[in-house]
Backbone as a printed PyTorch tensor [residue, N CA C, xyz], in Angstrom:
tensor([[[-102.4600, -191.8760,    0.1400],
         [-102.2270, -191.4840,   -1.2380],
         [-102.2800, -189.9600,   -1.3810]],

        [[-103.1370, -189.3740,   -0.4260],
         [-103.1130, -188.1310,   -1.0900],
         [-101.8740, -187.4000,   -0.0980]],

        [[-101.4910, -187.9560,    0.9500],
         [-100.4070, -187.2670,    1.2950],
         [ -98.8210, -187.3590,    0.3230]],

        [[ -99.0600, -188.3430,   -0.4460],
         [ -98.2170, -187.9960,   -1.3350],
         [ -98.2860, -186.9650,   -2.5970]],

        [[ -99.5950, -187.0320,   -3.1620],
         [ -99.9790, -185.8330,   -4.0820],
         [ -99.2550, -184.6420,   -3.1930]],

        [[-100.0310, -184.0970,   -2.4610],
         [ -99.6420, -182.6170,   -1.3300],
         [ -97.8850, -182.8750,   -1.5960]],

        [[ -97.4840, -183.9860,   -1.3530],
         [ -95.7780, -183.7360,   -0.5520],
         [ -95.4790, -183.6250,   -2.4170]],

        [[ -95.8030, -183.8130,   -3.3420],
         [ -95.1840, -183.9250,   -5.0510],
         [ -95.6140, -182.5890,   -5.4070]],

        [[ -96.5060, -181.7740,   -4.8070],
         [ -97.1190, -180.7890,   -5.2650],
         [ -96.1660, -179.8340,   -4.8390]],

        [[ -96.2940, -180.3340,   -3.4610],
         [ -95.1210, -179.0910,   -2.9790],
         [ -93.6260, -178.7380,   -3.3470]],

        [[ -93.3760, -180.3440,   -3.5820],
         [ -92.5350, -180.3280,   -4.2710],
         [ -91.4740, -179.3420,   -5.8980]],

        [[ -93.2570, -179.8780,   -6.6560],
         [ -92.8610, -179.1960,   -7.7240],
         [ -93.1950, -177.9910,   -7.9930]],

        [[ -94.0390, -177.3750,   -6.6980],
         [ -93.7210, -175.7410,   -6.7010],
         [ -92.1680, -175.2670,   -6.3160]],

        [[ -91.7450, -176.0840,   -5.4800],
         [ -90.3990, -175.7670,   -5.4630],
         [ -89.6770, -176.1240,   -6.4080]],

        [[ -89.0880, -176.5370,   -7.1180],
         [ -88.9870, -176.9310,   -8.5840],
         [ -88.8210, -175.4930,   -9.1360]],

        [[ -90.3780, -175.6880,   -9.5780],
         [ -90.9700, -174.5180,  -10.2570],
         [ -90.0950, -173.2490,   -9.8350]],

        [[ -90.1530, -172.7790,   -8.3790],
         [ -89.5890, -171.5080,   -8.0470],
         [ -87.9850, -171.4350,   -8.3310]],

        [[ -87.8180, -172.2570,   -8.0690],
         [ -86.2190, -172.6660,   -7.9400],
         [ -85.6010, -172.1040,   -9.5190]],

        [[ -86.3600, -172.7860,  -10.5910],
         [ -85.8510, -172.5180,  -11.8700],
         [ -86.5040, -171.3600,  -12.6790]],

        [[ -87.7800, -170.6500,  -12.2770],
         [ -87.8850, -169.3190,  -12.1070],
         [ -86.4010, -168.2790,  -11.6010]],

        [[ -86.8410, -168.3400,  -10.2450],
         [ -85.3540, -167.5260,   -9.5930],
         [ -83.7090, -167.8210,  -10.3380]],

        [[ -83.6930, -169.0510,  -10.3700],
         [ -82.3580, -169.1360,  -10.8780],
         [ -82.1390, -168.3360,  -12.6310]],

        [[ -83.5440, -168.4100,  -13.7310],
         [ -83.4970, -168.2200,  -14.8040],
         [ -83.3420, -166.4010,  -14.2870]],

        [[ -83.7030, -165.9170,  -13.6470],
         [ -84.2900, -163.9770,  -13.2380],
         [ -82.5550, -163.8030,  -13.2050]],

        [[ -81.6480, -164.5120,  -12.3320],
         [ -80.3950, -164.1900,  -11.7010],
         [ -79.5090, -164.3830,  -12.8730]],

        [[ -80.0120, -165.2940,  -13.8640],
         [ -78.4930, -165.7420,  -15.0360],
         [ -79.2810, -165.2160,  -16.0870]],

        [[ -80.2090, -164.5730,  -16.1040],
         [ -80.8880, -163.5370,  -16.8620],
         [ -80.3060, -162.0350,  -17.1040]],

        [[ -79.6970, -161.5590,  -15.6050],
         [ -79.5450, -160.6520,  -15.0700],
         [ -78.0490, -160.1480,  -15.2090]],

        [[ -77.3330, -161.6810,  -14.7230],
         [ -75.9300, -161.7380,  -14.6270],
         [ -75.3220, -161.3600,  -16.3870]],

        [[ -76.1180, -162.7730,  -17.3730],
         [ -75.6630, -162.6990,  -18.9720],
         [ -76.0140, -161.3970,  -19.4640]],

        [[ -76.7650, -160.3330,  -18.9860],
         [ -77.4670, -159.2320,  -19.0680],
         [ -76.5050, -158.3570,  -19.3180]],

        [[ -75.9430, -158.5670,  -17.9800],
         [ -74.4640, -157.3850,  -17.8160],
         [ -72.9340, -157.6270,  -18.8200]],

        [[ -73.3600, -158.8960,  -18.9190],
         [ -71.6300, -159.3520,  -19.6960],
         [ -72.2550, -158.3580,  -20.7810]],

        [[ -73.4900, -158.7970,  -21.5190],
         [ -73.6420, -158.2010,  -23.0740],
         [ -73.8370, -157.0340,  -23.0020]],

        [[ -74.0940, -156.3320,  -22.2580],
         [ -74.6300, -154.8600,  -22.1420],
         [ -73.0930, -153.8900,  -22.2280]],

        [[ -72.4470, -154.5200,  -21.2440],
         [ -71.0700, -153.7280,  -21.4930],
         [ -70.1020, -153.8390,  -22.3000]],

        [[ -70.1460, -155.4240,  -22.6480],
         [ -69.1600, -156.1200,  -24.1670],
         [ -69.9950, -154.7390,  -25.1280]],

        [[ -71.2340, -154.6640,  -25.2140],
         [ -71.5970, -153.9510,  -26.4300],
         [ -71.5420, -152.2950,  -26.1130]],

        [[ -71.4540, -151.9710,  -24.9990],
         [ -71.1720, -150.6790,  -24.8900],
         [ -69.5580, -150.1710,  -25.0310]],

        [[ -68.8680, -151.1140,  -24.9860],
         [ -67.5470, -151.4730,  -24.8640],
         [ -66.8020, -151.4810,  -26.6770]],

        [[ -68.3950, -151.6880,  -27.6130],
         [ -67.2720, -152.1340,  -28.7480],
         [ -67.2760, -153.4720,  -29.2550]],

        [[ -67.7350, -154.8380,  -28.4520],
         [ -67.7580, -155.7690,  -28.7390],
         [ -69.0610, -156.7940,  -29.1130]],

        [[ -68.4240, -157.3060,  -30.0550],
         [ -70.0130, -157.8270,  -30.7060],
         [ -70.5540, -159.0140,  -29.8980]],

        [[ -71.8080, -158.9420,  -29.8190],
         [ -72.2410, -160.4000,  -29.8140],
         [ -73.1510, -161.3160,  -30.4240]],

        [[ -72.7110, -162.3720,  -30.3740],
         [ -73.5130, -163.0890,  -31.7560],
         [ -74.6810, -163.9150,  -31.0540]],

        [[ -74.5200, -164.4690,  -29.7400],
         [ -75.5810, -165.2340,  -29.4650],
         [ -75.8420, -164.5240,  -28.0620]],

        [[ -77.3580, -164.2600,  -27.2650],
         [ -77.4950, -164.1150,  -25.7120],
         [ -78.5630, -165.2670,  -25.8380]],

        [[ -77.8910, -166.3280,  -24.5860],
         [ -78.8750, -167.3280,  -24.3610],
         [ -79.4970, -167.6880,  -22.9630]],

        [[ -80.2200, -168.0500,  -22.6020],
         [ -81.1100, -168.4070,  -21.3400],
         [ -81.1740, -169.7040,  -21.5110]],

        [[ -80.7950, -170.6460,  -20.8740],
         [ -80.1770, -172.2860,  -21.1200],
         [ -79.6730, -172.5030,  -22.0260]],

        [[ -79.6600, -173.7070,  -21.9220],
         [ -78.5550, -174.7440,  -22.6340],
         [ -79.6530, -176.0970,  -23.2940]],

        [[ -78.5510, -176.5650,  -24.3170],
         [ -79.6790, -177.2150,  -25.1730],
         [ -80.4310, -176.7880,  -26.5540]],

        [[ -81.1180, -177.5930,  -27.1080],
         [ -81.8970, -177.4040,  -28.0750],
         [ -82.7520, -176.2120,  -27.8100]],

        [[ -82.4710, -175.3750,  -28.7910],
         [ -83.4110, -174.3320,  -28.8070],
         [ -84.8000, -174.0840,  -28.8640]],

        [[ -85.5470, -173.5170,  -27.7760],
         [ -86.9130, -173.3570,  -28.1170],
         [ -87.6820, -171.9220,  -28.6930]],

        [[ -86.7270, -170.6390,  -28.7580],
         [ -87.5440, -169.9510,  -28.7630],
         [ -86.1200, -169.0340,  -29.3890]],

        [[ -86.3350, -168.2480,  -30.7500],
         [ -84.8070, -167.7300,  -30.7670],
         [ -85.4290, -165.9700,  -31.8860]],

        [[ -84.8760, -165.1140,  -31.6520],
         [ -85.1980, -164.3340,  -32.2990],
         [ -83.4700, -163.2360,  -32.7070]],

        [[ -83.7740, -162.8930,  -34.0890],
         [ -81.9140, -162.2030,  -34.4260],
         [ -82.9250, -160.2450,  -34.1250]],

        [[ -81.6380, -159.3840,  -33.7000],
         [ -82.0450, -158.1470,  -33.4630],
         [ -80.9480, -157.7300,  -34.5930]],

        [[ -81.5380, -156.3240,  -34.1980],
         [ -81.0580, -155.3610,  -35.4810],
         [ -79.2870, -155.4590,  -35.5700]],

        [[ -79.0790, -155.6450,  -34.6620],
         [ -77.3830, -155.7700,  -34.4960],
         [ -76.9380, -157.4780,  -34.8990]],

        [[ -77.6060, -158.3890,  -35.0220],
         [ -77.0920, -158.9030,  -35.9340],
         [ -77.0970, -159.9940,  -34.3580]],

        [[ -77.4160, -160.1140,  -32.9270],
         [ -77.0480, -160.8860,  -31.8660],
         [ -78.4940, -162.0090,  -32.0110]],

        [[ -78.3590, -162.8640,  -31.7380],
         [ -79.5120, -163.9250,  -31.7270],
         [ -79.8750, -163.8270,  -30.4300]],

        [[ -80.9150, -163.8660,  -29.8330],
         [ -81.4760, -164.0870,  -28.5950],
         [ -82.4890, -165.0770,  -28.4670]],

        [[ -81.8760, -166.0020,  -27.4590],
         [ -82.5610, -167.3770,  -27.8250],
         [ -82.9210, -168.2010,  -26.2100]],

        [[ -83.9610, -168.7280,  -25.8090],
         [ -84.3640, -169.5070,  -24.5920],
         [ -84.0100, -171.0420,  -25.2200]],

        [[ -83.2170, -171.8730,  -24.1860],
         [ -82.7510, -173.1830,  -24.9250],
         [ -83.8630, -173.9310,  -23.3820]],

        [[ -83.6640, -175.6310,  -24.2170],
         [ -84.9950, -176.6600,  -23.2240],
         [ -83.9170, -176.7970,  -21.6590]],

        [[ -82.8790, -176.5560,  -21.1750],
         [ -82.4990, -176.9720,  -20.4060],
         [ -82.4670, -175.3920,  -19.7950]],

        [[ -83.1480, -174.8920,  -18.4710],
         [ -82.8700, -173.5110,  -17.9070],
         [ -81.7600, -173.0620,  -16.8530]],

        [[ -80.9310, -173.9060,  -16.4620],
         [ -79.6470, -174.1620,  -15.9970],
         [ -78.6470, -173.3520,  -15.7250]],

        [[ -78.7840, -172.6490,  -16.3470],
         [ -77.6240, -171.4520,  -17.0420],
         [ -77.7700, -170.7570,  -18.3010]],

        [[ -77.1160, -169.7100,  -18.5580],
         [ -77.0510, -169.0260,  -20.0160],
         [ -75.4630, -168.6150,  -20.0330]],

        [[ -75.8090, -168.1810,  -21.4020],
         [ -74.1960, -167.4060,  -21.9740],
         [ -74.6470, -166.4490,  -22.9810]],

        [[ -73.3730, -165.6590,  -23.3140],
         [ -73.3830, -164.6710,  -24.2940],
         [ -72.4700, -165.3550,  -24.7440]],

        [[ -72.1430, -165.1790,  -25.8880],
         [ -70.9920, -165.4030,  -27.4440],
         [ -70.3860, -164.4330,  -28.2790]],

        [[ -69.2950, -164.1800,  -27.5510],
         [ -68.9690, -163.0320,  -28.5100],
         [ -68.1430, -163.1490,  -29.9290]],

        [[ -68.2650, -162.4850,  -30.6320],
         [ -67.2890, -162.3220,  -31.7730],
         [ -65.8250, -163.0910,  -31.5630]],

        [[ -65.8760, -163.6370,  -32.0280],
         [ -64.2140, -164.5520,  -31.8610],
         [ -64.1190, -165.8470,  -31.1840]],

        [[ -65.2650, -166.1010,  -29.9740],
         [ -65.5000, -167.1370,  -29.4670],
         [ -65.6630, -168.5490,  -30.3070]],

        [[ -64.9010, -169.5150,  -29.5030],
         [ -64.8760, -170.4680,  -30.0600],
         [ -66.2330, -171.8530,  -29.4200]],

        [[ -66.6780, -171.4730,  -28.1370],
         [ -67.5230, -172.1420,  -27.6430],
         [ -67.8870, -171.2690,  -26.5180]],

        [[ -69.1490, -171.1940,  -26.0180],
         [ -70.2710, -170.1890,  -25.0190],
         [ -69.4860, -170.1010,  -24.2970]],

        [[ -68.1600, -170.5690,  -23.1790],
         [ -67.5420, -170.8140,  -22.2470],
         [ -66.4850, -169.5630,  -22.8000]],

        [[ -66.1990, -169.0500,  -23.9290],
         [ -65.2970, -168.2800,  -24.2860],
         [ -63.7640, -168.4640,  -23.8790]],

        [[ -63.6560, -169.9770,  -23.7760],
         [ -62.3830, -170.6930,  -23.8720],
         [ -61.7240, -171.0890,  -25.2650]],

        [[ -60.7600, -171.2460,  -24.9560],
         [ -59.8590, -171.6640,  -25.9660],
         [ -58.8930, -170.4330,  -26.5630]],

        [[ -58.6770, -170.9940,  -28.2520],
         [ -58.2790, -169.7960,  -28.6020],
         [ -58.9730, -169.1940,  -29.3260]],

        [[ -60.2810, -169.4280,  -29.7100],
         [ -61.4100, -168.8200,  -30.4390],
         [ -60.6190, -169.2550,  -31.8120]],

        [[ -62.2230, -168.7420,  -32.5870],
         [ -62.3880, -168.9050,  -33.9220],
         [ -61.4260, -167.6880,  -34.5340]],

        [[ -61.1010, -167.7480,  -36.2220],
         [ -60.6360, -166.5880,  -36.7590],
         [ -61.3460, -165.4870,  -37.2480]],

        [[ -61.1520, -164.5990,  -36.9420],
         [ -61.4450, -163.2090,  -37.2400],
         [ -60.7970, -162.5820,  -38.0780]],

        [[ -61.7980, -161.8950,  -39.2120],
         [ -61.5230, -160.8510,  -39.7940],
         [ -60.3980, -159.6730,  -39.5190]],

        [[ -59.1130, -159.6590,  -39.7020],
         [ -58.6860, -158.3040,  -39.3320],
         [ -59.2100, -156.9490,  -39.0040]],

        [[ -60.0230, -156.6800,  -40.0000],
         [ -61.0150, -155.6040,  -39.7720],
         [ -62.3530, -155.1620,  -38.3950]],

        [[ -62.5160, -156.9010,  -38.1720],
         [ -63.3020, -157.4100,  -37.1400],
         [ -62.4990, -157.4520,  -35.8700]],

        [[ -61.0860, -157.2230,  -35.9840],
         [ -60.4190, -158.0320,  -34.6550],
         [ -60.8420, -156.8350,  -33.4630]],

        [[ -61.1940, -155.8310,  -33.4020],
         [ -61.6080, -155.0150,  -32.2540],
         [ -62.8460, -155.3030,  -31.6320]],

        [[ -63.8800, -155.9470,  -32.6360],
         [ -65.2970, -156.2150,  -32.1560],
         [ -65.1570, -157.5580,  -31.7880]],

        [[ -63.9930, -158.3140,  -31.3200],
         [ -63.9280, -159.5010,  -31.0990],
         [ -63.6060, -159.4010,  -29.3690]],

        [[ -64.1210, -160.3620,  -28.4270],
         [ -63.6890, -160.1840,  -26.9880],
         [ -62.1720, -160.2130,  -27.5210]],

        [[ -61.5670, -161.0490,  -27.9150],
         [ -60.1700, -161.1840,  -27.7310],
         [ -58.9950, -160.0280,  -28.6340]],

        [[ -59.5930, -159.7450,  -28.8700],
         [ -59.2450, -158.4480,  -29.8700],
         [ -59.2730, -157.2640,  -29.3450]],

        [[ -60.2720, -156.7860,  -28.1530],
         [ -60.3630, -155.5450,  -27.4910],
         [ -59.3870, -155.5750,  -26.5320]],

        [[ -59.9250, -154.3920,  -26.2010],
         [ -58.3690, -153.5410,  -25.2420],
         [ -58.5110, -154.1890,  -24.1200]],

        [[ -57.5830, -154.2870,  -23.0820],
         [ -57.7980, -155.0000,  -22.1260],
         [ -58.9470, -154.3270,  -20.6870]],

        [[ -59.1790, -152.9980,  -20.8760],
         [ -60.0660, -152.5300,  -20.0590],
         [ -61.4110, -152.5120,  -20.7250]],

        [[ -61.8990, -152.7990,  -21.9160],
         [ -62.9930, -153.7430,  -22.0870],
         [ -63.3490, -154.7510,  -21.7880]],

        [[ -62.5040, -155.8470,  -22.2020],
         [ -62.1780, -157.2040,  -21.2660],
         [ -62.8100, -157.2370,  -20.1380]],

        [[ -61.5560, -156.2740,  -19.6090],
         [ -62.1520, -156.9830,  -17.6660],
         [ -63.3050, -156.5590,  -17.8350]],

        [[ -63.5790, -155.0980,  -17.9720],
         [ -65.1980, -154.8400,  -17.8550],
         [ -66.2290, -155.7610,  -18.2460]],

        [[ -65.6090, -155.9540,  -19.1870],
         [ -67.1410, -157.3210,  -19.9530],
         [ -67.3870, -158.1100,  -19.2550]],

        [[ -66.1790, -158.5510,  -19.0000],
         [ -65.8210, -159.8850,  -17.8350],
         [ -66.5310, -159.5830,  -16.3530]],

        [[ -66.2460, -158.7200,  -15.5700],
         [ -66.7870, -158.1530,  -14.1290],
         [ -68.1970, -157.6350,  -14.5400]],

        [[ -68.8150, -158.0510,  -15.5550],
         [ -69.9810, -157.0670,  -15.3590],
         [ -71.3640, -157.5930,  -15.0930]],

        [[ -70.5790, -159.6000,  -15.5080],
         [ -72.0380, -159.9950,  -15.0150],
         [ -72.3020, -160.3200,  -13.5150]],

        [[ -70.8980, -160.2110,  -12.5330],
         [ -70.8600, -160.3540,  -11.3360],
         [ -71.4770, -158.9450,  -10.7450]],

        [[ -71.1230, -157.9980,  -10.9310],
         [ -71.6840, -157.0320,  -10.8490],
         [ -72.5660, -156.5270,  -10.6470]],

        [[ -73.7450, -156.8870,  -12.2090],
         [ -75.2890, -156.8520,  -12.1830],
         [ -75.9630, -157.9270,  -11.3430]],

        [[ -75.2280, -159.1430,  -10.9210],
         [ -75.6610, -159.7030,   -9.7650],
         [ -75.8050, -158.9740,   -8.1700]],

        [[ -74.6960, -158.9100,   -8.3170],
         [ -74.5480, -157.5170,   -6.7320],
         [ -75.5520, -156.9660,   -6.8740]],

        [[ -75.6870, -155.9550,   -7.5740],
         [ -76.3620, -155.0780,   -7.8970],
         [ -78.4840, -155.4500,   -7.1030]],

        [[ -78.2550, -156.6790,   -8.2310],
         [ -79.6770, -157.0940,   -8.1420],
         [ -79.9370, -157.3180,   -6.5240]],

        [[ -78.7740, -157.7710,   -6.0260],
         [ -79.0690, -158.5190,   -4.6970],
         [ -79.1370, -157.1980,   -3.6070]],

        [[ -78.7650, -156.0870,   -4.0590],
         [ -78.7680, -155.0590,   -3.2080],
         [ -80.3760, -154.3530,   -3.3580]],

        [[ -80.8140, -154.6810,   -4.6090],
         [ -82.4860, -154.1440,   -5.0240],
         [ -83.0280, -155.0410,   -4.3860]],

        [[ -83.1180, -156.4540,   -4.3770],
         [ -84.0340, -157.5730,   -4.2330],
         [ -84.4410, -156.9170,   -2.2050]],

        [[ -82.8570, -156.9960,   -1.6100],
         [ -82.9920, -156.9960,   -0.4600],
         [ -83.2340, -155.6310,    0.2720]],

        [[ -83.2450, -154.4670,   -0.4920],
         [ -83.5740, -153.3580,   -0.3730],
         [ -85.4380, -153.2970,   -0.4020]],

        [[ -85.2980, -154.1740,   -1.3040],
         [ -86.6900, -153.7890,   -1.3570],
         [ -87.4820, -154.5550,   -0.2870]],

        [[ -87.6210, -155.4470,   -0.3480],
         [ -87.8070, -156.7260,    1.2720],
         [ -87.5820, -155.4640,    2.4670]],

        [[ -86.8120, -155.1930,    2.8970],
         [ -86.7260, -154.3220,    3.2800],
         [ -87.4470, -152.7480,    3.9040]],

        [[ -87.8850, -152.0740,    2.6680],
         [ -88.3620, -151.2250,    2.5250],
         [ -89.8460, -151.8850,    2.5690]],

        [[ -90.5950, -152.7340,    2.3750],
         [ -91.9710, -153.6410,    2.4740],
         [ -91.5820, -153.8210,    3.8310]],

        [[ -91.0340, -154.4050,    4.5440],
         [ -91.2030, -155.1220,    5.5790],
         [ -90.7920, -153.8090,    6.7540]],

        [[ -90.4280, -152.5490,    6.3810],
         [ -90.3280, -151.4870,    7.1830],
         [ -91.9200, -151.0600,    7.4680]],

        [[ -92.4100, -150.6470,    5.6010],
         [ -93.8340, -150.4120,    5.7590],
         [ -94.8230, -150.8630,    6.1990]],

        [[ -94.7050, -152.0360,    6.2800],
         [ -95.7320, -152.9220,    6.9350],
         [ -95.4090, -152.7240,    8.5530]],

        [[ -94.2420, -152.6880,    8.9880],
         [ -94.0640, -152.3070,   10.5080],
         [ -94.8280, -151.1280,   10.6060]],

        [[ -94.7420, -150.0460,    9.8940],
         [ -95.0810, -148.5890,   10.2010],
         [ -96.7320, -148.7470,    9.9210]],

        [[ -97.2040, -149.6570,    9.3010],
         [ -98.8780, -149.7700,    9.3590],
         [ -99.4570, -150.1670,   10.3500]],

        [[ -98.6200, -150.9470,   10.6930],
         [ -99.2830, -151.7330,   11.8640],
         [ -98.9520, -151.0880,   13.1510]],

        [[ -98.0530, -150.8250,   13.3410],
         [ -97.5500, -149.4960,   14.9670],
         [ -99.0360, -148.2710,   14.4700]],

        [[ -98.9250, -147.8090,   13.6090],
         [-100.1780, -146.9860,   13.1710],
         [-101.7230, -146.9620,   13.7120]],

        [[-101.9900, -148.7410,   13.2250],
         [-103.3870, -149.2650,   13.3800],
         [-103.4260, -149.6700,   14.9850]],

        [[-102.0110, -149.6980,   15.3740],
         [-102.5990, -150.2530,   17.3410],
         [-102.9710, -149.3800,   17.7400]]])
């Protein structure tokens, strides 16, 4: 019996890590879409961290909701004009006045940018994560050649 406790335990630390790490990376990735959609000009109305019923949601001064949903799976941003988180279709209608702060409304070198930016801040991360591993696992060589 208790080798099953140990093997469920271990289990659901892995679990656990798994949906940690995965929430840090689509944290990181939805990070970049909104950061440049909004440096870009384009609004956004929702940044989310899962999917699902909402557990935790707060609106900022710009008017974007930022919200943790019960399923940690994935996230999205929502921009202005979007018709569903997937930013398929042909979106909702927009204001004329609004049509620039809309993804589908901006210039097309906003676009891609918005678009490439959460792949990007992934790269990015994966070049810190493993840089840094790295740079630890150099230092620790250089302590230990030191201490022999």
């Amino acid at each position: 019996m208790m080798t099953l406790l140990d093997g469920l335990g271990g289990f659901l630390w892995t679990a656990a890590s798994f949906v940690v790490a995965l929430s840090i990376i689509v944290a990181v990735h939805e990070y970049g879409h909104y950061i440049v959609g909004r440096w870009s000009g384009i609004r956004a109305e929702v940044f989310s961290l899962g999917f699902g019923p909402r557990l935790f949601s707060r609106r900022d001064r710009r008017g974007t909701l930022w919200q943790v949903a019960a399923i940690p799976l994935g996230g999205y941003v929502r921009f202005l004009g979007d018709s569903n988180a997937a930013s398929a279709g042909s979106g909702a209608e927009v204001a004329p006045e609004l049509s620039r702060q809309s993804l589908g409304g901006a210039p097309l070198w906003a676009r891609f940018a918005t678009v490439a930016a959460g792949p990007v801040f992934n790269f990015v991360l994966s070049i810190l994560v493993f840089g840094g591993f790295s740079l630890i696992t150099a230092f620790a060589t250089s302590l230990t050649q030191l201490t022999v």
